[in-house]
FILUMZA-974386 format. One record per residue (C-alpha): residue in one letter; x, y, z. Coordinates in steps of 0.1 Angstrom, whole numbers, plus 2048, in hexadecimal, padded with zeros to 3 digits. Layout:
// residues N
<atom rest="A" x="X" y="Y" z="Z"/>
...
// end
This chain:
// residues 455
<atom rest="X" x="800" y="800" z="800"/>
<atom rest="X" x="811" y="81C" z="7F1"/>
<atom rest="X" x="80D" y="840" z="7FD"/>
<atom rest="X" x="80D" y="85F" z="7E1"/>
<atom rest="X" x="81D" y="87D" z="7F1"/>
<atom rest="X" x="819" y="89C" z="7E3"/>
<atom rest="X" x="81A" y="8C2" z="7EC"/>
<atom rest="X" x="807" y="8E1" z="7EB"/>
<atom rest="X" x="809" y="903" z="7FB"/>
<atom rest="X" x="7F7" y="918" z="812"/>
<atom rest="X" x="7EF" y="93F" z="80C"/>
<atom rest="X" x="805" y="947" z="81F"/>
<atom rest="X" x="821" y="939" z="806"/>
<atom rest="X" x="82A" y="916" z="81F"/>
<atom rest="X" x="82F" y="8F5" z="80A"/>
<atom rest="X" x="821" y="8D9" z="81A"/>
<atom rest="X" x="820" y="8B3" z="812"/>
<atom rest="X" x="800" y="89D" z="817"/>
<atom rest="X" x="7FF" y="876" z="80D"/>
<atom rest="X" x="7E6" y="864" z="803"/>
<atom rest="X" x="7DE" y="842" z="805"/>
<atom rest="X" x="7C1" y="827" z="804"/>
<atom rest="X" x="79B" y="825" z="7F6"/>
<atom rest="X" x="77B" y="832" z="803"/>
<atom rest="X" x="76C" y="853" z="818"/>
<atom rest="X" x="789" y="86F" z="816"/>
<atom rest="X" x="796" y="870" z="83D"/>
<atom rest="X" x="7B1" y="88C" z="841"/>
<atom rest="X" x="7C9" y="885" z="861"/>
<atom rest="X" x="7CE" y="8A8" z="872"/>
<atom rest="X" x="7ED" y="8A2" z="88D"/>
<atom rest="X" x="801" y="8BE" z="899"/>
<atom rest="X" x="823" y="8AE" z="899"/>
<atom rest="X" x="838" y="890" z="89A"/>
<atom rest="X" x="832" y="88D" z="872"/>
<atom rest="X" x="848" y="884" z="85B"/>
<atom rest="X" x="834" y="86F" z="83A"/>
<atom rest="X" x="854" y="863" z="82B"/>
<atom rest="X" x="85F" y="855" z="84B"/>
<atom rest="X" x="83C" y="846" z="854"/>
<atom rest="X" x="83B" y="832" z="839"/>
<atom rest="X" x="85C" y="825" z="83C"/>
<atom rest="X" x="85D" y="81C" z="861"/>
<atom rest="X" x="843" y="7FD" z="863"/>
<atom rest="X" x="839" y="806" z="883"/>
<atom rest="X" x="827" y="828" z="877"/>
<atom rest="X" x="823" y="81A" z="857"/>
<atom rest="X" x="806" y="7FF" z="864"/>
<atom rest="X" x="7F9" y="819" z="878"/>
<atom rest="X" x="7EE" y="82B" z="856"/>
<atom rest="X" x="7E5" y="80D" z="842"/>
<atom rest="X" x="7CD" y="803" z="85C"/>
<atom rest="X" x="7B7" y="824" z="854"/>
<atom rest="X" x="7C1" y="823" z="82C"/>
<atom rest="X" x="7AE" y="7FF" z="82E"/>
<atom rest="X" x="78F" y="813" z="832"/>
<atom rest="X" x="795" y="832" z="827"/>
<atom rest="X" x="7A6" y="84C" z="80C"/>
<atom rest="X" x="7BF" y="856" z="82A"/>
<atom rest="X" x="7CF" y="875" z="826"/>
<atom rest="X" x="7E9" y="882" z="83F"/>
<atom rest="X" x="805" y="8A2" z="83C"/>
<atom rest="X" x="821" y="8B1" z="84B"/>
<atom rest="X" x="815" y="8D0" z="856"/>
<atom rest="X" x="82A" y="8ED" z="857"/>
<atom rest="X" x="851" y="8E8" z="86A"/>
<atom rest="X" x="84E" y="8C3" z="867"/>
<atom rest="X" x="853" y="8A7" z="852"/>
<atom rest="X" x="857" y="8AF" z="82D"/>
<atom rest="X" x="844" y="8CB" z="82E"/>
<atom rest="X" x="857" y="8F3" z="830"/>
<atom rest="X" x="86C" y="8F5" z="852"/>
<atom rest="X" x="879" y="919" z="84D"/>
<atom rest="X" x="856" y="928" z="85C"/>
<atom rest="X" x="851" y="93F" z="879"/>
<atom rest="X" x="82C" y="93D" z="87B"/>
<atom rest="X" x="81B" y="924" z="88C"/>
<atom rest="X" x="7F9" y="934" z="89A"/>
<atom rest="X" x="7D9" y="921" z="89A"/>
<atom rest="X" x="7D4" y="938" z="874"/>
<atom rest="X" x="7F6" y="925" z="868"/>
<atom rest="X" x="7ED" y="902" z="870"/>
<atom rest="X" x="7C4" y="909" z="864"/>
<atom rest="X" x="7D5" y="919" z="843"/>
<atom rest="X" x="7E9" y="8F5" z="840"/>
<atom rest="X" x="7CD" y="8DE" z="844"/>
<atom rest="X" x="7B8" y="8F7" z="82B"/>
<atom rest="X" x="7D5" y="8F2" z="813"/>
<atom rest="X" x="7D0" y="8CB" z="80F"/>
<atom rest="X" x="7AC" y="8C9" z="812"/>
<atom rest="X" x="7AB" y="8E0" z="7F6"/>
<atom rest="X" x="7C6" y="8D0" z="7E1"/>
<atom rest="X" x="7AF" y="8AC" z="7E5"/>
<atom rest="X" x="797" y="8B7" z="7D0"/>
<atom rest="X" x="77B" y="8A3" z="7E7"/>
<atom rest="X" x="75C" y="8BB" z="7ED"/>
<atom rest="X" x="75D" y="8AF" z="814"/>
<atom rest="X" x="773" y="89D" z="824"/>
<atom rest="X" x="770" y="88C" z="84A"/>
<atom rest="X" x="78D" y="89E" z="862"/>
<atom rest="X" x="7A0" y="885" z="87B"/>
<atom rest="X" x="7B2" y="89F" z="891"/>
<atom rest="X" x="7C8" y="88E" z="8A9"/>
<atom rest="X" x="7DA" y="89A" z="8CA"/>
<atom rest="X" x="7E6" y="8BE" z="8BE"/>
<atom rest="X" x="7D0" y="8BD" z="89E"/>
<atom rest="X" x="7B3" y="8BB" z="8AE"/>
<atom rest="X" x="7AE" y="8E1" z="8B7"/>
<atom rest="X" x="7BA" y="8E8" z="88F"/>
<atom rest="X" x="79E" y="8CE" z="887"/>
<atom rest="X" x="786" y="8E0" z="898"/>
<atom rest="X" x="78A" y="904" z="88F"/>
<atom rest="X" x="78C" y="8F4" z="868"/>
<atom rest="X" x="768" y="8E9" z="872"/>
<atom rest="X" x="75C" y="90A" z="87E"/>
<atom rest="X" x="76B" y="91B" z="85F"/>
<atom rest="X" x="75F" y="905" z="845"/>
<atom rest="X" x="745" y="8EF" z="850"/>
<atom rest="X" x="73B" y="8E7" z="82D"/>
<atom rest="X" x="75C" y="8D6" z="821"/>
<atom rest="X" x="759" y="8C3" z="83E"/>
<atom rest="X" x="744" y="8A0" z="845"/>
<atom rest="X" x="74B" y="893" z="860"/>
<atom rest="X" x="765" y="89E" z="881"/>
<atom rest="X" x="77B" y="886" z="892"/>
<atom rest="X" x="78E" y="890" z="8B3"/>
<atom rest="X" x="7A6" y="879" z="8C5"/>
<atom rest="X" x="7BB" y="880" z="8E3"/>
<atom rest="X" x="7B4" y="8A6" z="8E1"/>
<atom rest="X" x="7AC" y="8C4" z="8F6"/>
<atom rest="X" x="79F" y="8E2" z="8F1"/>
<atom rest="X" x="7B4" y="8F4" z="90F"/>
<atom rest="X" x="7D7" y="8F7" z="918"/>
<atom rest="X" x="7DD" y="8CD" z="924"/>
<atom rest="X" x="7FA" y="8D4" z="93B"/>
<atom rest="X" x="807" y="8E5" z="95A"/>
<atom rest="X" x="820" y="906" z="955"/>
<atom rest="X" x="839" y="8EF" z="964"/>
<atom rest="X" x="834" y="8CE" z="94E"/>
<atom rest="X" x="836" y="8E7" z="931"/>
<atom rest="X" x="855" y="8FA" z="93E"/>
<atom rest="X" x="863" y="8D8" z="943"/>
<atom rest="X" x="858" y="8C8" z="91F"/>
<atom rest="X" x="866" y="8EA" z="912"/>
<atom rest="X" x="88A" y="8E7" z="920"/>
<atom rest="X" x="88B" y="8BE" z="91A"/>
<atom rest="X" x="886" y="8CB" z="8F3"/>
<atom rest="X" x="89F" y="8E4" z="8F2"/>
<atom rest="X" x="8BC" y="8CA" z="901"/>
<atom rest="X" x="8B5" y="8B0" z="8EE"/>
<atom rest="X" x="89C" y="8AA" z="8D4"/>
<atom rest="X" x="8A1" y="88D" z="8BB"/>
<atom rest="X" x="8BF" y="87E" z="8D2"/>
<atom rest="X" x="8C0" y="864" z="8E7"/>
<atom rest="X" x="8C5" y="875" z="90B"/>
<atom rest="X" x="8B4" y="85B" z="922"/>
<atom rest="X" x="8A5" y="876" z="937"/>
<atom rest="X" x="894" y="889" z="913"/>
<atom rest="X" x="889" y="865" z="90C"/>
<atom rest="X" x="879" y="859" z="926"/>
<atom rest="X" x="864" y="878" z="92C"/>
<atom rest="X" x="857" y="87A" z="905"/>
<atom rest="X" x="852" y="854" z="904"/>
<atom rest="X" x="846" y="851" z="92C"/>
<atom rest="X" x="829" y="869" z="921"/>
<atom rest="X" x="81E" y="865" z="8FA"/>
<atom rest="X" x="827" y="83D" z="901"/>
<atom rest="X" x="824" y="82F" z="923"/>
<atom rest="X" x="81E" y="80C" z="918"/>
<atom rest="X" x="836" y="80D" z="8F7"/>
<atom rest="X" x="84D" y="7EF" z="8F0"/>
<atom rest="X" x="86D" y="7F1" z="8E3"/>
<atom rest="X" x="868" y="7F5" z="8BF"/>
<atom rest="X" x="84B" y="813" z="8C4"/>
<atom rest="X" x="863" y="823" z="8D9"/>
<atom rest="X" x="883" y="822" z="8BE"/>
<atom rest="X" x="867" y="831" z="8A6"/>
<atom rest="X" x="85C" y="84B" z="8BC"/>
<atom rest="X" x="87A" y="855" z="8C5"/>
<atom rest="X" x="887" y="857" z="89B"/>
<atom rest="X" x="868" y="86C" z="895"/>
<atom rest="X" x="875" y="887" z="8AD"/>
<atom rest="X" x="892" y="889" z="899"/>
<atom rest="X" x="884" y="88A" z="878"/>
<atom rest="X" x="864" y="89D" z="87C"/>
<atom rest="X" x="873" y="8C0" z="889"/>
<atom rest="X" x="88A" y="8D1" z="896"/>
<atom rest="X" x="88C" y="8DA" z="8B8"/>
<atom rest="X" x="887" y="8FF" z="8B1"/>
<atom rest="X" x="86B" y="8F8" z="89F"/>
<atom rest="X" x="85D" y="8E4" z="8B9"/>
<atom rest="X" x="863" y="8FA" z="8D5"/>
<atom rest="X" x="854" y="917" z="8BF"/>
<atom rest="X" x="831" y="902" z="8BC"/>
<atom rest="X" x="82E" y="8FD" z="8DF"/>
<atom rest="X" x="835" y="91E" z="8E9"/>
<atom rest="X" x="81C" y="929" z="8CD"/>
<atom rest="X" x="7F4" y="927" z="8CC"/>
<atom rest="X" x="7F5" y="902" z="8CE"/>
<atom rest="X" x="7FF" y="8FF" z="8F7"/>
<atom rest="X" x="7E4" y="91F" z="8F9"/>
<atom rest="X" x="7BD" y="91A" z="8F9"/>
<atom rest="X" x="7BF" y="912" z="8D3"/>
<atom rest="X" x="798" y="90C" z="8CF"/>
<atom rest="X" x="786" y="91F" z="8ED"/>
<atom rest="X" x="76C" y="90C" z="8FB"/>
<atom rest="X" x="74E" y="921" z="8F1"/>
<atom rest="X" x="75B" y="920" z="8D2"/>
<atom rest="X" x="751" y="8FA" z="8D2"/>
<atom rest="X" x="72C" y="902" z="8D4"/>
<atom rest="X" x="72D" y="910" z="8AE"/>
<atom rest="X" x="739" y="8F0" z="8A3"/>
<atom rest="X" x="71F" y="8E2" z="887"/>
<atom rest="X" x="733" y="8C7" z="87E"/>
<atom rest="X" x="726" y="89F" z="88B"/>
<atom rest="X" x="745" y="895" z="8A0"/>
<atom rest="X" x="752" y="879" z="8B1"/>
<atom rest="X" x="76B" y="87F" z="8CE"/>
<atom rest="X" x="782" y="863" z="8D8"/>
<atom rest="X" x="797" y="863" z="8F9"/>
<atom rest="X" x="7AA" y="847" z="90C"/>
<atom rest="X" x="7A2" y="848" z="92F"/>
<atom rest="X" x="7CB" y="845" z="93C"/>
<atom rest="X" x="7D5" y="85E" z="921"/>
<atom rest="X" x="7F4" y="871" z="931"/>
<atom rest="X" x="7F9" y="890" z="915"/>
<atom rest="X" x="7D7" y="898" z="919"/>
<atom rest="X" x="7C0" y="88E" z="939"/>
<atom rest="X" x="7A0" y="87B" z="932"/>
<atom rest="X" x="786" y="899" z="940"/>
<atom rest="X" x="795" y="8B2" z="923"/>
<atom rest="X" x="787" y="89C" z="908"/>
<atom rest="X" x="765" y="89A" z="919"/>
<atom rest="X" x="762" y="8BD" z="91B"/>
<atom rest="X" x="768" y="8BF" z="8F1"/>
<atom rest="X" x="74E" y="8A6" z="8F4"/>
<atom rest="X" x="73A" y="8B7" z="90B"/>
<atom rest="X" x="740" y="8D9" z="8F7"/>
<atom rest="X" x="735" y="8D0" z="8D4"/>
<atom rest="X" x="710" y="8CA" z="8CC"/>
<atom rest="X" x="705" y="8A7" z="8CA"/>
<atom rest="X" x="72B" y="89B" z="8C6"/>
<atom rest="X" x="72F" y="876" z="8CE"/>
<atom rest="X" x="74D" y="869" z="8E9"/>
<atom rest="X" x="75E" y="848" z="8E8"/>
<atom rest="X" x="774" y="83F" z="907"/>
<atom rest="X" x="78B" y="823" z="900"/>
<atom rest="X" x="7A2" y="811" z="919"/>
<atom rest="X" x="7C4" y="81B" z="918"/>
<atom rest="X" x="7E5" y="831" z="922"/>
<atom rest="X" x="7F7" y="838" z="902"/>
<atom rest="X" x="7ED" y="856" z="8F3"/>
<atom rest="X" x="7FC" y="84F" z="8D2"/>
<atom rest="X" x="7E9" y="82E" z="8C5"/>
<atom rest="X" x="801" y="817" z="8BD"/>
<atom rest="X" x="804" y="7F9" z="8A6"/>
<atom rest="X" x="809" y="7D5" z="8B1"/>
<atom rest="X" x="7FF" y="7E0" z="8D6"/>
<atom rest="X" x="7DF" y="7F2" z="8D6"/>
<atom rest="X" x="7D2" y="7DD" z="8BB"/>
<atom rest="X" x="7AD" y="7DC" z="8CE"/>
<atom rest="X" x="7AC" y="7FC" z="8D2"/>
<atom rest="X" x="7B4" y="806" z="8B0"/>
<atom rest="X" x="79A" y="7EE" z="8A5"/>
<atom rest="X" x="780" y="7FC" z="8BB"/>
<atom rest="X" x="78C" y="81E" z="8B0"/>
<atom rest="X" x="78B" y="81B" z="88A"/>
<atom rest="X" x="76C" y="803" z="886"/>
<atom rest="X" x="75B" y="828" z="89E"/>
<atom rest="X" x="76A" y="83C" z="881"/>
<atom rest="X" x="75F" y="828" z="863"/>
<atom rest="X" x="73D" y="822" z="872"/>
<atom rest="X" x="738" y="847" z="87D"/>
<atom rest="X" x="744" y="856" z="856"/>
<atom rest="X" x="72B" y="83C" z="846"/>
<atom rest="X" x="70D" y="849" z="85A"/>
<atom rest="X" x="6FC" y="85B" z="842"/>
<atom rest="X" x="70C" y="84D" z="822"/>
<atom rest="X" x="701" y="836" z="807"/>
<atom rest="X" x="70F" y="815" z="80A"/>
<atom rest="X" x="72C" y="813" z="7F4"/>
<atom rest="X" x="72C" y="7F6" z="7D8"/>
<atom rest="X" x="745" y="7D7" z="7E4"/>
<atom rest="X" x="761" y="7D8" z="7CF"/>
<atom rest="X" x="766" y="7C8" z="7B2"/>
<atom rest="X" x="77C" y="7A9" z="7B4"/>
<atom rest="X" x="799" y="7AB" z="7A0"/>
<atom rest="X" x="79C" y="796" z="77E"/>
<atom rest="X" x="7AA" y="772" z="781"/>
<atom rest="X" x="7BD" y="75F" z="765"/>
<atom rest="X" x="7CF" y="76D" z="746"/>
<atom rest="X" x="7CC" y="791" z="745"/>
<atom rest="X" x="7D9" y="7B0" z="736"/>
<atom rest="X" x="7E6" y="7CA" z="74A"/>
<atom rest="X" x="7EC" y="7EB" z="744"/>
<atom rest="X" x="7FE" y="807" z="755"/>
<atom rest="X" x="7FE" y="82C" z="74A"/>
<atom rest="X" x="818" y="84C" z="756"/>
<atom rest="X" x="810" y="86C" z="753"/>
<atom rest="X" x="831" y="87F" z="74D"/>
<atom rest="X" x="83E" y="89C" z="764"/>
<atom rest="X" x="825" y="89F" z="77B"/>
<atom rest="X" x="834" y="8AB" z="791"/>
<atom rest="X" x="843" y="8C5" z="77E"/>
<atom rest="X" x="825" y="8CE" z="776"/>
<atom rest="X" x="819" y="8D8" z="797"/>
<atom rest="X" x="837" y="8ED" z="7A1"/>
<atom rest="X" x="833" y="901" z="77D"/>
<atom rest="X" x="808" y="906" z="77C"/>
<atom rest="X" x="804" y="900" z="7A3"/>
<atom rest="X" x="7EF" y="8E6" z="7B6"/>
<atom rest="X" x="7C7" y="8F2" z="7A8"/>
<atom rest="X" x="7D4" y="8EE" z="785"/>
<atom rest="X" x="7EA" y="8D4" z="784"/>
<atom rest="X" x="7CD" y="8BE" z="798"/>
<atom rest="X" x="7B7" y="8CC" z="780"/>
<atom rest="X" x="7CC" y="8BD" z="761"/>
<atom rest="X" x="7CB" y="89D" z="774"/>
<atom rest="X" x="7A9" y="89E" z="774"/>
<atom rest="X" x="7AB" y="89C" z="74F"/>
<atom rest="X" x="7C2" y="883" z="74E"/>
<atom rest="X" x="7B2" y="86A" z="765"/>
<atom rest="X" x="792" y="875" z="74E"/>
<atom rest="X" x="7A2" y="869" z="72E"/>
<atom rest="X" x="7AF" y="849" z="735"/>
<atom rest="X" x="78E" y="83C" z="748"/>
<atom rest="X" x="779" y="849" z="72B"/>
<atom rest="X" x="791" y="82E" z="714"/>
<atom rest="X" x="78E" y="816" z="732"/>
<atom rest="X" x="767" y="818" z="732"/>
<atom rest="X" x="769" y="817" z="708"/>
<atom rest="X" x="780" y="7FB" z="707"/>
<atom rest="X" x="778" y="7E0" z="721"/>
<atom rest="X" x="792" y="7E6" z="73B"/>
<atom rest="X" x="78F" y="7E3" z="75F"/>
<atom rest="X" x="7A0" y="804" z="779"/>
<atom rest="X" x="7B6" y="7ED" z="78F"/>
<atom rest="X" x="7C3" y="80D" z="7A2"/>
<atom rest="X" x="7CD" y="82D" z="7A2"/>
<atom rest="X" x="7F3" y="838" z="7A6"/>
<atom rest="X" x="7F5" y="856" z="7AA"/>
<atom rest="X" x="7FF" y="860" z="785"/>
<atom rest="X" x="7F4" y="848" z="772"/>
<atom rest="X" x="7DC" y="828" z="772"/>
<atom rest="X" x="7DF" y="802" z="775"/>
<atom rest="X" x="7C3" y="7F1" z="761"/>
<atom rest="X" x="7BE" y="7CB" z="758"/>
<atom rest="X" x="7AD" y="7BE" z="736"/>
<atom rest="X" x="79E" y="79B" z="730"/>
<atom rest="X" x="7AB" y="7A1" z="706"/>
<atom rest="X" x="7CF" y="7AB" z="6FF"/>
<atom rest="X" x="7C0" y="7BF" z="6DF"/>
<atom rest="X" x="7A7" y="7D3" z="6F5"/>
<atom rest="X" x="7C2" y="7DD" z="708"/>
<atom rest="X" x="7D8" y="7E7" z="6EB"/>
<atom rest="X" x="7BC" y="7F8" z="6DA"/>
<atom rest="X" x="7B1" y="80C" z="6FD"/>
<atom rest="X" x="7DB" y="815" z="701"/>
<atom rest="X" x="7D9" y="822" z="6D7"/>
<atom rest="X" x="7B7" y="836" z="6E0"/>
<atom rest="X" x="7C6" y="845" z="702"/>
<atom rest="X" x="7E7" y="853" z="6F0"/>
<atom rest="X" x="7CF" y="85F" z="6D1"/>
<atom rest="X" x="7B5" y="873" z="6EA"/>
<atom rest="X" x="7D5" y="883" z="6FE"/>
<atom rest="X" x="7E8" y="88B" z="6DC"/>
<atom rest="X" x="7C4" y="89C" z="6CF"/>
<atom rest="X" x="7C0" y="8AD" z="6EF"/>
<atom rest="X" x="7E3" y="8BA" z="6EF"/>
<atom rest="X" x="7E3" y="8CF" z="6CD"/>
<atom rest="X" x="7C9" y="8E5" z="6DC"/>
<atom rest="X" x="7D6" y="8E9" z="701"/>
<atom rest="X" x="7FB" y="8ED" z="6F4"/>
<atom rest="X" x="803" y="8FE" z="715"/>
<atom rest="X" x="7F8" y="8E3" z="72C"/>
<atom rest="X" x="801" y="8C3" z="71A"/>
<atom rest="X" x="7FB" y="8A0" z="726"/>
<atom rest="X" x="812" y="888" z="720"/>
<atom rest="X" x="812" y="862" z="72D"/>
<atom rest="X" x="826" y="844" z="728"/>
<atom rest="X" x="815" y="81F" z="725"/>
<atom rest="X" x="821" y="7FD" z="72A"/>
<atom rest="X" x="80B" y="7DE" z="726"/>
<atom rest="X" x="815" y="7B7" z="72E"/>
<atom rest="X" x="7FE" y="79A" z="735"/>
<atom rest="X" x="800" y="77C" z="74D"/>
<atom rest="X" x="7ED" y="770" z="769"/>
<atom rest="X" x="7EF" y="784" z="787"/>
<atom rest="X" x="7E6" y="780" z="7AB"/>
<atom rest="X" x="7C7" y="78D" z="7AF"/>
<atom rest="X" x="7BC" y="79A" z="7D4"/>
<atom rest="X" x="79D" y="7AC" z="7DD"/>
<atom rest="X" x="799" y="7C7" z="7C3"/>
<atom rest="X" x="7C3" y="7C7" z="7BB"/>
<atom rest="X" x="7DD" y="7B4" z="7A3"/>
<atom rest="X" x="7FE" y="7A7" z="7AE"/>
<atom rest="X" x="81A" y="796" z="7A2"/>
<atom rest="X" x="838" y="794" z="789"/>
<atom rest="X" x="81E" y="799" z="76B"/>
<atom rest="X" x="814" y="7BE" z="77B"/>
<atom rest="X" x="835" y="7C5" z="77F"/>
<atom rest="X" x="845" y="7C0" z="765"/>
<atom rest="X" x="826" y="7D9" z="750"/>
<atom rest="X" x="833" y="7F1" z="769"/>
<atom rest="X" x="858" y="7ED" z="762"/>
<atom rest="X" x="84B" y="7EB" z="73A"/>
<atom rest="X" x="839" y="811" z="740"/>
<atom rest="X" x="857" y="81D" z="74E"/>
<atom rest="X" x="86B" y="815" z="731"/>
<atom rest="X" x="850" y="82B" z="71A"/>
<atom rest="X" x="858" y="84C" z="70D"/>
<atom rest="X" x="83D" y="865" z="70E"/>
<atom rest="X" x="825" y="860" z="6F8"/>
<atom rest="X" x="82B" y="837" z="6EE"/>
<atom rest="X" x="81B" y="817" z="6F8"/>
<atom rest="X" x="835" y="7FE" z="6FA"/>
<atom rest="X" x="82C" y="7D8" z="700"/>
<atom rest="X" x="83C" y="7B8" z="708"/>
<atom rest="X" x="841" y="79C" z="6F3"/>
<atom rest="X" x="822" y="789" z="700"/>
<atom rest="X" x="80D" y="7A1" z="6FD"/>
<atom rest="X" x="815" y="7A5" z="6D7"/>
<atom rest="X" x="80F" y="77D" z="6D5"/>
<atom rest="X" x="7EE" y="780" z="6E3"/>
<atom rest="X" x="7E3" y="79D" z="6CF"/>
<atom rest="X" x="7EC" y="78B" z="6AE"/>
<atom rest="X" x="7DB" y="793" z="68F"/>
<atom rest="X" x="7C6" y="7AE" z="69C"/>
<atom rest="X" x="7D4" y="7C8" z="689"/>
<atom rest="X" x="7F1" y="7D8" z="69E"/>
<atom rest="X" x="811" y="7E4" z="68E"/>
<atom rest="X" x="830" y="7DA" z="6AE"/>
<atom rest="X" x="84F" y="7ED" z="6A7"/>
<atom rest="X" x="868" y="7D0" z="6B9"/>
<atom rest="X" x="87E" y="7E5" z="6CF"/>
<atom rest="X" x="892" y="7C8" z="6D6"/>
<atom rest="X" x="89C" y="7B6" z="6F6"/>
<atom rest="X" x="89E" y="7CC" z="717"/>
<atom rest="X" x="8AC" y="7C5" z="737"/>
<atom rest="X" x="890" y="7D3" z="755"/>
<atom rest="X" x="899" y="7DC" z="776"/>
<atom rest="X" x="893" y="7C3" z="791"/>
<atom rest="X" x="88D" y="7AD" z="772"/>
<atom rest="X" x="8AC" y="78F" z="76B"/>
<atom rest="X" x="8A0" y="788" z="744"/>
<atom rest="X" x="89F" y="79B" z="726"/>
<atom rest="X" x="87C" y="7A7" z="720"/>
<atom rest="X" x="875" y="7AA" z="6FB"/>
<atom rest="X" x="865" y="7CE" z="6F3"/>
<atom rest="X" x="84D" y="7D6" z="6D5"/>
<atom rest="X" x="83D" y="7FF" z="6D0"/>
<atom rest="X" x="81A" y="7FC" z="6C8"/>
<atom rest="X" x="809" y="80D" z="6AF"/>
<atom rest="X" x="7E5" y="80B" z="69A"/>
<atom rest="X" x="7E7" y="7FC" z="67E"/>
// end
């Protein structure tokens, strides 16, 4: 399970990464720190924490700004800053509404999101959160000077405190990652400067919960050291008709392997609570069996694309793209496997359907791009047949592979095949330039190449 990260920025001119990852209703995480997307999804530790929410959801999550990949050089990190990140990504998702999961710090961020734009919103999640200052002048004076001595090392005494409060009951591993995410997320200056900001303050004021429109769920652990039990009741308490879940527990970051219940008791609250309300979604499809054709397309320089016409239009021109080749899917017989990001994996049951729908999708961008010469579209196809692994609604397996290795050997613009696929496709009319044989990474033999065109 793959996560797409990408960027946008806020108006105040911060660039900040969000990923995205999973099918179903769009959930955004809102966190305050201890983010870092490239690092979460390489640690397996806070990678299955993620892929248990993308199993039910699109889940989106970002570094807001100081952290992660997101802009460190900032200054401002008012309750404005962190609302203006989280409007940043919800814009640049194109979803009308999107359900908010703000967690610990996030919450407050969630909430005034709520109150600002209650119609991009459909649901409000809140986890772990208060809507007051949490600790004591001294616990903060003492948090503050532990951060300034020795964030990100491995001081016993800086350790202890972080991990004896966010992870009372950690084991060894959770511990090792906590303490690697302090030294990737931020830097201690940045760290010090959010707690010293709006977010130790009175971020949301408690009448201010009243206004809320949104339906909400609050969920609190009853042992929860960062933040005492009573302050999530009182968001409960404050916001009209909002639900509260207590759940058993001392950790107040969830953590995979160990509060396995709990996160099940959590995220089956979540899912059920975003589906009141909603049509039941179709079961998904099941993937194809047997000998198939797959097909993978790449749309080129999209991310270049973004920097040079910004995040509205270059999602816009992906709109189009995505638009194009699912028309040709639709016309020709072929199945969407998945999105990736830029591009699509699709399966066909007939090698010359496939050809034909790869021929059609280069013809439609090639007649779109002599009248939008300024925004051309460009994309690189690769097809190869087999008989993959088919689970749920996905393909696996050396045959999808090597189609993907097969795309990335396309220039813009071509459809290139391998040799099987030319085989099967026999006789229906296709002209195969041979390209010869080609050595593909990750790949030990020679794969014989052939362009495609309509003959």
């Amino acid at each position: 399970m793959e996560q797409q990260i990408r960027f946008c920025t806020t108006d105040d001119g911060v660039r900040i990464s969000y990923a995205t990852v999973g099918q179903g209703p769009p959930l955004v995480r809102v966190l305050g720190w201890f983010t870092h997307l490239e690092f979460e999804g390489e640690n397996p530790r806070w990678r299955r924490l993620y892929e248990g929410m993308a199993s039910r959801f699109t889940y989106i999550r970002y570094d807001g700004r100081g952290m992660g990949l997101s802009d460190r050089d900032v200054t401002d990190f008012s309750v404005d800053a962190f609302v203006r990140d989280l409007e940043a990504v919800v814009d640049s998702l194109g979803f009308e509404k999107v359900a908010l999961y703000g967690i610990s710090q996030g919450g407050p961020t969630a909430i005034t999101y709520s109150l600002r734009h209650p119609e991009r919103v459909s649901h409000l999640i809140i986890y772990g959160s208060t809507a007051r200052p949490p600790w004591s002048k001294d616990q903060h004076q003492t948090m503050l000077s532990l951060i300034r001595q020795g964030w990100g090392s491995d001081l016993p005494a800086h350790r202890q405190f972080f991990t004896g409060l966010f992870m009372p009951d950690g084991d060894m591993e959770a511990i090792q990652a906590f303490n690697e995410m302090q030294r990737v997320s931020a830097t201690a200056d940045n760290v010090v400067a959010m707690l010293t900001a709006e977010p130790v303050q009175p971020r949301v004021g408690t009448d201010l919960l009243s206004r809320v429109t949104v339906p909400t769920l609050v969920i609190h652990r009853r042992g929860d050291a960062i933040v005492p039990f009573e302050l999530g009741r009182e968001i409960a308490a404050g916001i009209p008709g909002a639900r509260f879940l207590p759940l058993e527990g001392r950790n107040h970051a969830a953590l995979a392997d160990i509060d396995v219940p709990v996160m099940e008791t959590m995220t089956n609250a979540i899912q059920e609570f975003i589906a009141e309300g909603q049509a039941a979604p179709e079961p998904p499809a099941a993937a194809p069996s047997g000998l198939v054709t797959i097909l993978f397309t790449d749309m080129e320089g999209s991310t270049g694309l973004t920097q040079r016409l910004g995040d509205a239009a270059a999602q816009e021109l992906l709109r189009t793209h995505n638009a194009i080749i699912r028309d040709a899917l639709k016309a020709h017989g072929g199945s969407e496997i998945k999105h990736t990001g830029d591009g699509v994996m699709a399966s066909f049951p007939v090698s010359s359907r496939a050809l034909e729908c790869a021929v059609a999708i280069q013809q439609a961008f090639a007649d779109r791009n002599e009248s939008e010469t300024d925004t051309p579209i460009r994309v690189r196809i690769g097809l190869n047949a087999g008989e993959p692994v088919a689970e749920e609604a996905d393909l696996f397996g050396t045959a999808v592979q090597l189609a993907a290795r097969v795309c990335a050997r396309a220039e813009p613009g071509q459809v290139l095949a391998a040799n099987v696929v030319r085989e099967l496709a026999a006789g229906k009319g296709f002209l195969f330039a041979d390209l010869g044989e080609v050595v593909l990474r990750g790949f030990e033999d020679p794969v014989r190449l052939y362009e495609v065109r309509q003959g």
